[in-house]
N, C-alpha and C positions, 0 to 999 in steps of 0.2 A: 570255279565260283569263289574259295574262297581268295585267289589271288585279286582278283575283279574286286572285293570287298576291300582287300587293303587297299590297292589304285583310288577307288573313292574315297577313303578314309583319310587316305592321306590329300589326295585332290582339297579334298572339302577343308581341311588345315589350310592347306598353302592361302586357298580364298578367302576364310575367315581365322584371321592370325588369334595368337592366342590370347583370351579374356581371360584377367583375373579374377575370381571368383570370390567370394566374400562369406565367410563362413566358420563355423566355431571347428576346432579340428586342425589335423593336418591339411592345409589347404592342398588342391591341385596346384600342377606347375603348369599345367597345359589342359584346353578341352578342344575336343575335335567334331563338328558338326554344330549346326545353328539352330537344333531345338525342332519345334512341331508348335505351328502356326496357332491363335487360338481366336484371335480376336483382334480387330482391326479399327481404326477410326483416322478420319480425313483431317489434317487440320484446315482451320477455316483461311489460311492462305490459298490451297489449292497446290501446294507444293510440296507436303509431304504425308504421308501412311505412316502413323504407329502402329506396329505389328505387335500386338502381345505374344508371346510364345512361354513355351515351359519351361525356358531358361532365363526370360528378360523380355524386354520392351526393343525391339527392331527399329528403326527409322529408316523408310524408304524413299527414292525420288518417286512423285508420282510418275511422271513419263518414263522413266526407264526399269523402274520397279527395283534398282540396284540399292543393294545397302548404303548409307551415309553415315550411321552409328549404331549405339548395342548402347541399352545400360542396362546395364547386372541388376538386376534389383534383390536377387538372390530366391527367390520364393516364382513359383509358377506362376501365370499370369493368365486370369480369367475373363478380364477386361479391361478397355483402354475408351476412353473416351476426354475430348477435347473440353475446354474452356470457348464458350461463343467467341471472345476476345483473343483468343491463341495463347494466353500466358502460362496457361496450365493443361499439364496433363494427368487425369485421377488413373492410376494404375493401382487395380482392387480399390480398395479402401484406402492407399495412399495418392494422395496428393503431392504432384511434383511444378517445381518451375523451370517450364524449359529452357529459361536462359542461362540459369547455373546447372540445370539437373537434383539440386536437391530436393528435401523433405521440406513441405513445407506445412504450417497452415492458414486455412485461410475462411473468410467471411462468407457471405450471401457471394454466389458464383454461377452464373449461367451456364448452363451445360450444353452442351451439342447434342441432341439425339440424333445417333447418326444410323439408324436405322429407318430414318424418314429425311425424304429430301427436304433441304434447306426451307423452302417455304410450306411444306409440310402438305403435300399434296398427295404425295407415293410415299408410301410405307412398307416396308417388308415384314412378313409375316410366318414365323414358322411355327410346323406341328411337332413336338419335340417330346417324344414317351421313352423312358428308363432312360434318356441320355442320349437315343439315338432320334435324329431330324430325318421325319416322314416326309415331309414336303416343304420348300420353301416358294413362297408366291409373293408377286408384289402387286398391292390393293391400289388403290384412286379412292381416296381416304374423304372423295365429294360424290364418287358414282356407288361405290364397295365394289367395284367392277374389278375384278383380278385380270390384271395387264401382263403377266408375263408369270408362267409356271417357271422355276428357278431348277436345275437338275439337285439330287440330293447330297450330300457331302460336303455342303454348305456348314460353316462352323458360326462365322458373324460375317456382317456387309457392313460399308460406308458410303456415304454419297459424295461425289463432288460436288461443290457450291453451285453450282452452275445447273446440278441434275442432269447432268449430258454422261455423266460418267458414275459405273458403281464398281463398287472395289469389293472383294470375297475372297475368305479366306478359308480354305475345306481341305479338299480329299480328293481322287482317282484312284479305283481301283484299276489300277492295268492287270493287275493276277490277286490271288484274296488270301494272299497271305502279308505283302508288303506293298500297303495303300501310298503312292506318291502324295505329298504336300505340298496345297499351292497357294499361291497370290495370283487372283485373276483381274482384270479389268476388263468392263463389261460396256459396248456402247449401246444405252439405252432408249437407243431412237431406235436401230436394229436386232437391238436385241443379239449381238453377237460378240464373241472372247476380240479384244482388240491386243491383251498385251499380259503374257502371264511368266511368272519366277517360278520353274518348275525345278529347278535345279539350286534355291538358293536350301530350304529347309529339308530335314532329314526326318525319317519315322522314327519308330521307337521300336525295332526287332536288333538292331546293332547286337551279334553277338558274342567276336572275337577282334582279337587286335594284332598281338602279337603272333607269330607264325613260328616255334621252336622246337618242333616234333612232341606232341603233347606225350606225358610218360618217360621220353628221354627213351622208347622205344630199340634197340639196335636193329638194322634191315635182317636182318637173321635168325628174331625171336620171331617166335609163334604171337598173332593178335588174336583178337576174339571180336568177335560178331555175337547178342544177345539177341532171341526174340523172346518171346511170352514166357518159355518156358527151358529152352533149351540152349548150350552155347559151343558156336563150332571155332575152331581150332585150323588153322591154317598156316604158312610160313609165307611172311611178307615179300620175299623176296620174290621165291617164284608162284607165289599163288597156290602151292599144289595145299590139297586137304588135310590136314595131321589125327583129326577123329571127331568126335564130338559125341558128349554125354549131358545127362540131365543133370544135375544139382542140388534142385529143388522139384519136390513135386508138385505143387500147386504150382505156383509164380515166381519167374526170376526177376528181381527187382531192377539189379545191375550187377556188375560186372566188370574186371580191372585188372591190369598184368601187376606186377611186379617190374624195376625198372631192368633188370638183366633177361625179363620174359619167363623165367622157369617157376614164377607162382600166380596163381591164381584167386583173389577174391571174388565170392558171390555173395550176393544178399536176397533174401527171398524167403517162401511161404512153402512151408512140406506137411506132409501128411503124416504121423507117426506109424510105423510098422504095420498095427493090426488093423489100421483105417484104413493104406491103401491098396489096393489091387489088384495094380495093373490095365484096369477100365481105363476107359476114353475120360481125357484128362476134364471136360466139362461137366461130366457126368460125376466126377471124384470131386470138385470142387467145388459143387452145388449140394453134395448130398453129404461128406464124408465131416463130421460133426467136431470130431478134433484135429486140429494143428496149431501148428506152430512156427513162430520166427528164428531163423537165424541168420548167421554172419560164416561162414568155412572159407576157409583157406585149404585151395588143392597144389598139388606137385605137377605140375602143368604135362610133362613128360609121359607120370605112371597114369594121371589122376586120382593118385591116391590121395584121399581127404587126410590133412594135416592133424587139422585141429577145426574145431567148431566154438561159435561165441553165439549166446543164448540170447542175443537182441539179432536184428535185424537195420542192418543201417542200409539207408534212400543212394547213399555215394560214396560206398567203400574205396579208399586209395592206399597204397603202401606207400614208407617211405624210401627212400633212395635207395639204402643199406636193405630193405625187404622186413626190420624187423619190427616195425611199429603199422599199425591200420588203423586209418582216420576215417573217421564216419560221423553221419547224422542219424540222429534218432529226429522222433516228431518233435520232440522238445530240447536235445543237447548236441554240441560236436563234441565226438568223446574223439579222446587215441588210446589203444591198447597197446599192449606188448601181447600178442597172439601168442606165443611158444608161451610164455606164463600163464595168460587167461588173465590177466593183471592189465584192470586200468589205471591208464598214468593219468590222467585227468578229465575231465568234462566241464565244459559252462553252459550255462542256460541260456538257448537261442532257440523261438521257437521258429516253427517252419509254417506256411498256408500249404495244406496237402490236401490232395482231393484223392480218395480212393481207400483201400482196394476195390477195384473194377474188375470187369475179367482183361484191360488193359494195363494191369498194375497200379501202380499209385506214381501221380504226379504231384509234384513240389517244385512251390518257388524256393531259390533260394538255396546255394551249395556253398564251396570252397574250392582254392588251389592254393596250390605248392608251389613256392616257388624252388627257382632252379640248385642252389644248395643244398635245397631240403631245411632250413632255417627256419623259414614262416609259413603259417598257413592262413590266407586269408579269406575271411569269412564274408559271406554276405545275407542271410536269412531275411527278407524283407521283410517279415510279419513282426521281427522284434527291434532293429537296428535303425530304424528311422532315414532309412535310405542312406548308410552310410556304407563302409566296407572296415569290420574287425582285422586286425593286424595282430595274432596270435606270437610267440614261440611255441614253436613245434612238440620241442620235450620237456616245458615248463608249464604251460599254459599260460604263460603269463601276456597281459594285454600287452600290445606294445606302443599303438597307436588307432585311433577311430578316423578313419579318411570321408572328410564327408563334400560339401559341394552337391551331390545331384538333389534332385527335385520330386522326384518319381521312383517307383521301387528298380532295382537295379537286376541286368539280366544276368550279367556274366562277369565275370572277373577273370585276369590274365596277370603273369608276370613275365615281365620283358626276360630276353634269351640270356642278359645277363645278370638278371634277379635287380637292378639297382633301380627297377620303376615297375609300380603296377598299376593297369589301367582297369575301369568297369566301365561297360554300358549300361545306359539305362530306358526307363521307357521313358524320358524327359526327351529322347532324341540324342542324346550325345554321347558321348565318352571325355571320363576325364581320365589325366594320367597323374599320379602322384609319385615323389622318392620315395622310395624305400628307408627305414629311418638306421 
């Protein structure tokens, strides 16, 4: 699966070469993917589809639905509609002209409703509650007669001049976790898909990029497998079982080797001494009145508990050398020097966390290492305004704010050789930036 993800990743570059991006920050050098569809309008030639999306404004042929151009506009795009005259296009609340592409302003301007055909007899109509469209139908705005129930996934429509032809810009679920995005064309005599871009726009789950043995892992050390509670121990090479013990007694949060594999961080939720009992673990978690967070560090070998830290971090990682552990709290990335119990730093980033559940606690919003062990970068969507933090490791010092996407960002990677790091986001794309 994941090699299939890079093949499209990289696919989707070659097709859509690389836009520069326009943005305060370290800009990207490269983005890969064409964003997530939002909103559509016809111009009144009959020759082309401005595509809104959450990276820019798209420009399509009508007849082959193929891109002709991209303008950046830098901000997500919630709407696009025409000028009656074709000179202009209002993208949001900005005004452009589309013979130069600038900002422009301008007087008293006709606008296209292009949710009704051109002489204004069919109109399309949807039910649209918390954000999600219940139904889309198109009315006969002289009968109220509904001519045609529309399938739902529907985001915006446009008419061709003519009303022979509607353009729609949505969704397919083929499985319900990652919704394909489309561009349809729709012939409204039959009511049937005549011509659709299912392959030009990307979703917004993109997780990984770079492929370079996460951990820096040796085939030799022991990994670990975390579920609710418990984590098992095993040897990569040949699969066989090395033990497995509990951690934590309530909830294992996560879980992380060491890069030589002989240590072990957890993070998680325990019960103190005279709380717990050995009962069935839902029954101790429901009833048993005090616990507590923490952070240990075991000898992956004995499993003898090293040392213990009195927070609980969401994404415990060691550094290269084993002696520093990076983590998040709800509100800060701290690194400690674990054998001291001594923090070398923290800054305030907070996290969106939902939980604890009896599934643990989920958060947007982590970090990596990259391949040195040099930087750590940060991404917390709740405080970073969809950027990606560029730390030093053992300083804390900022180093750079990489910004460009549009939307909170999922994942973060640094290339095998540390000199680029890439995020996805849920705008649809990845971008890649130097390393500074």
């Amino acid at each position: 699966m994941f090699k299939k993800l890079i093949a499209l990743i990289i696919a989707v570059g070659l097709v859509f070469p690389t836009t520069p991006v326009r943005a305060e920050g370290a800009g990207p050098v490269q983005r890969l993917g064409a964003g997530i569809p939002t909103s559509v309008a016809a111009a009144p030639d009959g020759k082309t589809l401005a595509v809104g999306s959450s990276i820019g404004v798209w420009f399509l042929d009508v007849t082959t639905l193929t891109p002709t151009g991209f303008w950046d506009t830098g901000v997500w795009v919630d709407s696009v509609v025409y000028s009656v005259d074709g000179r202009y296009l209002r993208v949001n609340e900005r005004v452009y002209e589309l013979a130069s592409g600038s900002v422009v302003e301008v007087g008293e301007v006709a606008w296209v409703d292009h949710r009704c055909s051109f002489d204004g007899r069919l109109c399309v109509e949807q039910d649209v509650r918390d954000g999600f469209v219940y139904s889309t139908k198109v009315v006969d705005t002289n009968t109220l007669i509904v001519t045609k129930m529309m399938e739902v996934g529907i985001n915006d429509v446009a008419w061709s001049s003519d009303g022979t032809l509607l353009y729609t810009v949505g969704y397919e679920w083929r499985n319900m976790r990652n919704p394909d995005e489309l561009v349809k064309t729709w012939d409204t005599k039959m009511w049937r898909e005549v011509q659709r871009a299912e392959n030009l726009f990307t979703n917004g789950s993109l997780k990984e990029l770079w492929s370079s043995g996460e951990n820096g892992t040796a085939l030799d050390a022991p990994v670990t497998l975390w579920s609710s509670r418990r984590v098992y121990l095993s040897n990569s090479t040949t699969g066989q079982p090395i033990g497995d013990f509990v951690p934590h007694h309530i909830l294992l949060w996560s879980a992380s080797l060491s890069k030589d594999g002989q240590l072990l961080v957890t993070s998680g939720e325990n019960t103190l001494r005279d709380c717990y009992d050995g009962k069935d673990f839902w029954y101790d978690y429901r009833t048993c009145k005090t616990r507590e967070m923490s952070t240990r560090i075991w000898n992956v070998e004995t499993r003898d508990l090293l040392t213990e830290l009195s927070l609980a971090f969401y994404s415990p990682k060691f550094s290269n050398d084993g002696n520093l552990v990076i983590g998040r709290t709800q509100s800060h990335i701290e690194v400690w020097d674990w054998q001291a119990k001594e923090r070398l730093w923290a800054v305030e980033e907070s996290l969106n966390c939902f939980g604890p559940s009896r599934w643990g606690i989920t958060c947007g919003g982590y970090f990596s290492l990259d391949p040195s062990g040099k930087f750590v970068a940060s991404y917390p969507f709740a405080s970073t305004g969809n950027a990606v933090r560029l730390y030093h490791l053992t300083t804390g010092e900022l180093v750079a704010t990489l910004t460009g996407h549009t939307a909170p960002i999922t994942g973060v990677a640094f290339g095998p050789d540390g000199t680029k790091v890439a995020a996805s986001s849920q705008d649809g794309t990845i971008l890649i930036w130097d390393v500074p």
